[in-house]
VOMAR-441590 format. One record per residue (C-alpha): residue in one letter; residue number from 1; z, y, x. Coordinates in pm, 1 decimal. Each point is the difference from the previous one (the first is absolute). Example, Ala and Ser with C-alpha at 12.3 -4.5 7.8 and 13.67 -1.06 7.14 Angstrom:
2
- a,1,780.0,-450.0,1230.0
- s,2,-66.0,344.0,137.0
***
This chain:
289
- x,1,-12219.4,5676.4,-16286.0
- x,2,89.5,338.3,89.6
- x,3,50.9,113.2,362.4
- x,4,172.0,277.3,155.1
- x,5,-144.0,77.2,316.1
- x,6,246.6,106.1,260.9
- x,7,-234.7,154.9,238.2
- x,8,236.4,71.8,313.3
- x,9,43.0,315.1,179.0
- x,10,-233.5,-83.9,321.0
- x,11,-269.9,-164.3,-226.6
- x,12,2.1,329.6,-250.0
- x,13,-51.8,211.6,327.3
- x,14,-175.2,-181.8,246.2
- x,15,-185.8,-373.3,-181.5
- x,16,-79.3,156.2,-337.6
- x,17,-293.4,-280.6,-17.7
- x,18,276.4,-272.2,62.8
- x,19,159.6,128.8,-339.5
- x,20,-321.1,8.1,-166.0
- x,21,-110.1,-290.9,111.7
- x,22,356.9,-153.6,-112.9
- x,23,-128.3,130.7,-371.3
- x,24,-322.9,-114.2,62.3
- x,25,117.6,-376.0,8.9
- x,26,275.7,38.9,-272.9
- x,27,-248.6,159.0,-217.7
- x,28,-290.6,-277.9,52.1
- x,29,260.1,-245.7,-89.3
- x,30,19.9,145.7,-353.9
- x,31,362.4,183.0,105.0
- x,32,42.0,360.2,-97.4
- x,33,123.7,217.1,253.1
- x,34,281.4,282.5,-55.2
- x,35,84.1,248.8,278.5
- x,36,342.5,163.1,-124.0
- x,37,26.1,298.8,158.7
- x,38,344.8,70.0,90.6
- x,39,-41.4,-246.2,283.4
- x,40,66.2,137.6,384.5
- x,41,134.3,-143.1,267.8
- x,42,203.9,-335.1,-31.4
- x,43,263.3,156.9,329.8
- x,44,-55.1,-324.2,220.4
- x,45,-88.9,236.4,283.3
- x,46,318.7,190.7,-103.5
- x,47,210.1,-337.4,7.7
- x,48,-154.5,-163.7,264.0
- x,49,122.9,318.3,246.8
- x,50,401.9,5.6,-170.1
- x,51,-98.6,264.8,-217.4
- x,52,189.0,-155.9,-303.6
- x,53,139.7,313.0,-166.7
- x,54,-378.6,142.2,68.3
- x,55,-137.5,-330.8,-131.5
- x,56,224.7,26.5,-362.4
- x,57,-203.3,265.6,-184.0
- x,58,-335.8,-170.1,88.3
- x,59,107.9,-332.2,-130.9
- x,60,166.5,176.6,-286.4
- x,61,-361.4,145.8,-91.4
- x,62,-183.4,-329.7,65.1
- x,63,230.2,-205.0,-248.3
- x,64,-15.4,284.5,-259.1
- x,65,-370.5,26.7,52.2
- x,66,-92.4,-347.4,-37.7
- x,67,289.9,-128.5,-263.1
- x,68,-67.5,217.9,-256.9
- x,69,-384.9,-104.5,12.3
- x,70,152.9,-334.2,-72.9
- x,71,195.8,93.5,-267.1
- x,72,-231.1,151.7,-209.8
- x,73,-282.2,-289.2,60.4
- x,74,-208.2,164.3,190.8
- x,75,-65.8,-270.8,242.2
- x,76,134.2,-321.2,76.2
- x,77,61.9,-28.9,336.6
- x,78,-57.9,240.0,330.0
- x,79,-250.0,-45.2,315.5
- x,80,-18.3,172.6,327.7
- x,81,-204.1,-113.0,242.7
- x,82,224.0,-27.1,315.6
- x,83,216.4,-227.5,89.6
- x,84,261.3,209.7,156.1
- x,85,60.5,248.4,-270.1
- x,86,23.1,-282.1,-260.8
- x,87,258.3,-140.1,194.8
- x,88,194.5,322.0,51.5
- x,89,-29.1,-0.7,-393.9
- x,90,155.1,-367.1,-60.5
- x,91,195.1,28.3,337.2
- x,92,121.1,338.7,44.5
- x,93,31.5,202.3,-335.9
- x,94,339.1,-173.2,-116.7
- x,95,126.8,-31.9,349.9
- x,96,-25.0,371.6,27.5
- x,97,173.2,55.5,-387.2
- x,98,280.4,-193.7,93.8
- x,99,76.7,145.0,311.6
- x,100,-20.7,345.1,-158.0
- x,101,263.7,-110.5,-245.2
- x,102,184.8,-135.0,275.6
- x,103,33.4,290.5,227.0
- x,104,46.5,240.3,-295.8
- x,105,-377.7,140.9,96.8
- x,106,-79.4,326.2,-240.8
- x,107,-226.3,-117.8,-233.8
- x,108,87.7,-347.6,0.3
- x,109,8.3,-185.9,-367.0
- x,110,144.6,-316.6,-62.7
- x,111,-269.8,-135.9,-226.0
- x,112,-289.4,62.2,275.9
- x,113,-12.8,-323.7,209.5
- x,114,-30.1,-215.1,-311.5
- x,115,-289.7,192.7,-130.7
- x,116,-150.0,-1.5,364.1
- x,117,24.6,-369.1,-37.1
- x,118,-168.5,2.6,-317.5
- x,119,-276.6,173.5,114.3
- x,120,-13.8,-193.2,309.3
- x,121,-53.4,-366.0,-160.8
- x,122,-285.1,141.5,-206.9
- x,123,-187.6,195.1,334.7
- x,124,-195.2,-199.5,172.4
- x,125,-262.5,-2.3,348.7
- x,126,-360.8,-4.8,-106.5
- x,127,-63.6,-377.6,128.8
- x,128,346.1,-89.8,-146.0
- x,129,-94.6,113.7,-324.9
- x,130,-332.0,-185.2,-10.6
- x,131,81.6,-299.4,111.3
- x,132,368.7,-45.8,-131.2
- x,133,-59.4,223.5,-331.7
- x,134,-367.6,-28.0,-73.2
- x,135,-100.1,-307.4,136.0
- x,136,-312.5,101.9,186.3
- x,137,-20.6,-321.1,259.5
- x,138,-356.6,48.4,115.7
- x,139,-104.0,411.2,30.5
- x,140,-374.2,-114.6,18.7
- x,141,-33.2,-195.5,-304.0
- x,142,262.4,248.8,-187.8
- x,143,-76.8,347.4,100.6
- x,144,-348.0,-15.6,161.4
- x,145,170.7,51.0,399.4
- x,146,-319.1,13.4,181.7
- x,147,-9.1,123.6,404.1
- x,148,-212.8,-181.8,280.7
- x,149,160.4,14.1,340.5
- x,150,316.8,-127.3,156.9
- x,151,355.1,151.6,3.6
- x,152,336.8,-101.0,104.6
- x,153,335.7,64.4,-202.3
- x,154,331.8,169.9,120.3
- x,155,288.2,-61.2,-235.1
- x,156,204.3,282.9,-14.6
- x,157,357.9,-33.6,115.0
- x,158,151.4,85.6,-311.1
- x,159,-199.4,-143.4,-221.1
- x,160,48.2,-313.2,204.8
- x,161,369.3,-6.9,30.5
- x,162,128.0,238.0,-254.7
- x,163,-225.9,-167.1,-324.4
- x,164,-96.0,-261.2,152.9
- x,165,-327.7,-5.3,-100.1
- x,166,-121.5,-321.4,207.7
- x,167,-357.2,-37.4,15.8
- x,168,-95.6,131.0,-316.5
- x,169,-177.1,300.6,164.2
- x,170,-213.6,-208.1,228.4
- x,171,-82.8,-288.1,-237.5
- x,172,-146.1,295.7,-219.6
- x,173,-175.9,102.7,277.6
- x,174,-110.3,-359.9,66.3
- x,175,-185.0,-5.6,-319.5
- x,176,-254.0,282.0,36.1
- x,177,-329.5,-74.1,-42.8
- x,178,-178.7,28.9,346.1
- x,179,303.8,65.4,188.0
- x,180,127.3,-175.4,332.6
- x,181,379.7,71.8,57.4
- x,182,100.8,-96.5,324.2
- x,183,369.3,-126.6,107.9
- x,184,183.5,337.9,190.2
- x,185,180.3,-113.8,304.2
- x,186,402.8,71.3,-8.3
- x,187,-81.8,143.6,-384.8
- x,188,393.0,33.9,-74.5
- x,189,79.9,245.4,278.3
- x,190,23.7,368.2,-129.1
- x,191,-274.9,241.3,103.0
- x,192,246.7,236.5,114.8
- x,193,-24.4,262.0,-270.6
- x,194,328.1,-14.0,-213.3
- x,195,-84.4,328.5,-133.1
- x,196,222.6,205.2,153.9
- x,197,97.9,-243.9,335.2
- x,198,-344.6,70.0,132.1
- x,199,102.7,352.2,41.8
- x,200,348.4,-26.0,100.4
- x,201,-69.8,-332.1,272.9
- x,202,-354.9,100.0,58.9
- x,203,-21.9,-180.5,358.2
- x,204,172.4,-331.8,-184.7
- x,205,-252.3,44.0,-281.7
- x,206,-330.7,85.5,183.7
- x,207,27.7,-360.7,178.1
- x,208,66.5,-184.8,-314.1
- x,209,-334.7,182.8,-151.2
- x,210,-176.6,-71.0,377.6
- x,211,95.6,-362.8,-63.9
- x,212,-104.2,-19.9,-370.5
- x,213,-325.0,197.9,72.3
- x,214,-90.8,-269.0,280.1
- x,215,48.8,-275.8,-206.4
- x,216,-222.0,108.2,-278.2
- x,217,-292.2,149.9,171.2
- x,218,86.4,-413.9,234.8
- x,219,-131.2,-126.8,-386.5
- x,220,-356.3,160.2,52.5
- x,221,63.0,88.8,-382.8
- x,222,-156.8,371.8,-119.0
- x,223,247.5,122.6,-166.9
- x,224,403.2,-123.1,-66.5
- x,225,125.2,-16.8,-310.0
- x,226,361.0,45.2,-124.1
- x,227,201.1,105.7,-321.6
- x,228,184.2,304.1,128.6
- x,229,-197.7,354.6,91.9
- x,230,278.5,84.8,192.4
- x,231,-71.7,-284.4,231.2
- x,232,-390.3,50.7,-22.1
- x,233,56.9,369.4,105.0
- x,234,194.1,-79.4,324.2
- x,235,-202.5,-371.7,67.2
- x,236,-310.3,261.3,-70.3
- x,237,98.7,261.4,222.6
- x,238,72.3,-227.0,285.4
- x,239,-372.4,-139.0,-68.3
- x,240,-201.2,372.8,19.7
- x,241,190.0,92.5,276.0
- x,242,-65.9,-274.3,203.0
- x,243,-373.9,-6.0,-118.1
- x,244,-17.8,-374.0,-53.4
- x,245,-271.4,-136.8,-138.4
- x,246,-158.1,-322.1,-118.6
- x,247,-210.9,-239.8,150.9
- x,248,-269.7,188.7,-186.3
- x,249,107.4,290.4,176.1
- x,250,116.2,182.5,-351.2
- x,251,408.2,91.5,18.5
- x,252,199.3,-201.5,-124.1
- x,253,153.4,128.9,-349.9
- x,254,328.0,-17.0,-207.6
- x,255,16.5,-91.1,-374.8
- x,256,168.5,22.0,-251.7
- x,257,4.0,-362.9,-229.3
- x,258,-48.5,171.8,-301.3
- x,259,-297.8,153.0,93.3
- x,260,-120.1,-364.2,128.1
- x,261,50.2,-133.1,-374.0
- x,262,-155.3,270.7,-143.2
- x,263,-300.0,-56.6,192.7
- x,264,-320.3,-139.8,-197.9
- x,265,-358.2,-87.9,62.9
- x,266,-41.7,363.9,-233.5
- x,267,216.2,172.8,169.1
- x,268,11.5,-114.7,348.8
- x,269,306.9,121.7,253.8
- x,270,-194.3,122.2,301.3
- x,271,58.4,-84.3,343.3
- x,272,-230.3,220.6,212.4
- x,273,160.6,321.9,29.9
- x,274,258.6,83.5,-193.6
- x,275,138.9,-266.7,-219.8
- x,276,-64.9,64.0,-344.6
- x,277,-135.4,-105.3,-364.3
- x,278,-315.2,91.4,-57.2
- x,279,109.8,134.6,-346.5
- x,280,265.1,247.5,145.3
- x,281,-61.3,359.4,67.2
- x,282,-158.3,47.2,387.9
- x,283,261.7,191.5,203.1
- x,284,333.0,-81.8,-224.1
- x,285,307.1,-21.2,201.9
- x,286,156.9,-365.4,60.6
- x,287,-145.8,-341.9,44.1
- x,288,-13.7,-240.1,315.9
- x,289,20.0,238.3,317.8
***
């Protein structure tokens, strides 16, 4: 199958490994792995703040970037892996096209929320796609997932609520060679982030994170794992600036789960210092914070 990688705007700038480890696993599967490179920003942060006449050309670009990848064959289907963007693609994109058309929005075309939807049912969250699309049930026995120590899992919100993901991130987890995943106490409340809500109700936001933080570094796990970098930026921030550590006295980390799956005995993901595959350039902007 081929695969077009939808890499994200905060992963391209700031988790570069969590894309490459996204190809990593797609690509050990037997997938090939396209990158089209029109691709920019899918406008949830535009959307999520009321910015819908803002939002309209960055949908428009997303739809015309991806559909036209699909309609010449060059992949099958589309991957991103977060959560909260693919859900601003299957939730958002049309939602903002119609309401362009609606309020007579410059720009607006008539024909854009039914491609949006059409891209939409064939983009998928990494996890989603391997388990729904690919079938991959067991990441040790299937792609080699290899990493001694213990985690714990926080589901993002929208990938929770909006996709509905269920457990399919953590029972991936669950099957890594080596790995303990621990049970996250109050898992389903928000770490406060909400892109850009942290900034506008930073007090309101702050004690979410203090709360999440807590409950995490409660686990005695090394490192938490999740499927959003947003989320793994602010959980991580709240961690460094706090200095917590483990019981081992190393600080407790954030991760990303597709650098957990692409984890192998070979090619180990690190856990004193920074996080990182061994096989990845030393000093290379993103992973676990």
């Amino acid at each position: 199958m081929r695969i077009a990688l939808f890499a994200t705007c905060i992963v391209d700038a700031m988790y570069p490994r969590v894309a490459q480890a996204t190809v990593e696993i797609l690509e050990r599967l037997g997938h090939e792995v396209v990158f089209p490179s029109g691709q920019a920003c899918c406008g949830q942060m535009h959307v999520n703040s009321g910015y819908f006449p803002e939002a309209l050309p960055v949908v428009a670009n997303h739809v015309r970037t991806f559909e036209s990848g699909f309609e010449a064959g060059e992949y099958d289907v589309a991957v991103a892996p977060s959560g909260s963007c693919v859900a601003s693609v299957k939730h958002q994109h049309a939602m903002v096209a119609d309401w362009a058309v609606e309020h007579g929005v410059k720009g607006a075309d008539s024909t854009l929320a039914g491609r949006a939807d059409a891209v939409g049912a064939r983009t998928y969250e990494l996890a989603q796609l391997l388990t729904d699309v690919l079938g991959v049930t067991d990441a040790a026995a299937q792609l080699g997932s290899y990493l001694p120590g213990t985690i714990t899992y926080h589901p993002s919100c929208h990938g929770m609520r909006l996709l509905r993901l269920g457990d399919r991130q953590r029972a991936l987890l669950s099957t890594v060679e080596a790995l303990d995943v621990v049970d996250l106490p109050e898992a389903e409340q928000c770490c406060g982030f909400g892109g850009t809500f942290s900034v506008k109700n930073a007090d309101v936001s702050s004690a979410m994170l203090a709360d999440k933080v807590a409950n995490i570094c409660g686990t005695g796990a090394e490192a938490c794992a999740g499927g959003d970098a947003s989320c793994l930026m602010h959980i991580g921030g709240g961690l460094s600036r706090e200095k917590r550590t483990t019981p081992q006295g190393r600080p407790v980390r954030t991760v990303h789960l597709a650098e957990v799956l692409a984890s192998t005995r070979e090619n180990p993901l690190t856990v004193d210092g920074e996080l990182a595959l061994a096989g990845q350039p030393a000093g290379a902007k993103g992973g676990a914070r």
